[in-house]
C-alpha positions in Angstrom: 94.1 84.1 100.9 91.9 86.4 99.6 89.6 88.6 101.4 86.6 91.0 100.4 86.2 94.6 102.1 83.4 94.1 104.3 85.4 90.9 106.0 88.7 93.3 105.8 85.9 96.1 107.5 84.0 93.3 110.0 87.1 91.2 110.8 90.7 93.4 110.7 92.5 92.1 113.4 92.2 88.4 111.8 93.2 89.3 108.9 96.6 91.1 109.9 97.2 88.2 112.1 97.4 86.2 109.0 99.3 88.7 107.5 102.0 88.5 109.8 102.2 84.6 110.0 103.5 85.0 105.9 100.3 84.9 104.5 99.9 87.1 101.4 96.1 88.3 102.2 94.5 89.6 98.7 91.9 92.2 99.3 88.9 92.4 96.9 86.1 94.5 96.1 83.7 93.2 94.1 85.5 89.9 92.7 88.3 92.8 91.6 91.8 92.5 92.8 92.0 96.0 94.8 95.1 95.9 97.0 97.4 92.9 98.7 98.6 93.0 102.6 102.1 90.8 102.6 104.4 90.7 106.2 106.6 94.2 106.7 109.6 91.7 106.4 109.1 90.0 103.7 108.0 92.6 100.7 109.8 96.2 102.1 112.5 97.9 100.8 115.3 98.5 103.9 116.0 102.0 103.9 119.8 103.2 104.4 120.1 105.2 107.6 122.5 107.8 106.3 120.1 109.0 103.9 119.2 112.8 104.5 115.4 112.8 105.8 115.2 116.3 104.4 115.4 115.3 100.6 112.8 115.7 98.3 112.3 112.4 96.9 109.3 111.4 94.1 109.6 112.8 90.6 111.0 115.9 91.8 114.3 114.0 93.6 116.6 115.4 90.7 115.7 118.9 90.9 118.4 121.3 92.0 115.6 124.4 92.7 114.8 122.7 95.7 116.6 122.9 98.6 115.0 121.2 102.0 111.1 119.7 101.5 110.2 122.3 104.6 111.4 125.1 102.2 109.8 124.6 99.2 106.3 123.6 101.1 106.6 126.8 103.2 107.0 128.9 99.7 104.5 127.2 97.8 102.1 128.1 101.1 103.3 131.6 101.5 100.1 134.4 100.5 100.3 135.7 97.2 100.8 139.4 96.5 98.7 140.4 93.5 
């Protein structure tokens, strides 16, 4: 199904009704392909429970500077001292 961005604007619960029946809903903006809503349970990744909330996770996963995400945020917020 595909769907423009005024009907997605005019007409949202509809279309995530659909969405959750298994229809893949195709969202378009100006005949372009923009984004595509699919069901939560059909196209998600299920996420392990014992994984640590508190790692950094992106392109930065593998870095050992980093300790906690709450760290490194607070430090790259702190003032600087010129």
């Amino acid at each position: 199904m595909e769907v423009t961005a005024k009907e997605l604007r005019s007409k949202p619960g509809q279309i995530i009704e659909q969405a959750s029946r298994g229809t893949e809903v195709v969202i378009t903006i100006h005949g372009k392909k923009l984004a595509k809503l699919i069901p939560y349970s059909k196209g998600t990744k299920q996420i392990d429970a014992s994984m640590d909330q508190d790692l950094l996770f992106g392109m930065w996963k593998d870095r050992e500077t980093t300790e906690t995400v709450d760290n490194y945020v607070r430090r790259i917020r702190r003032r600087r001292i010129f």
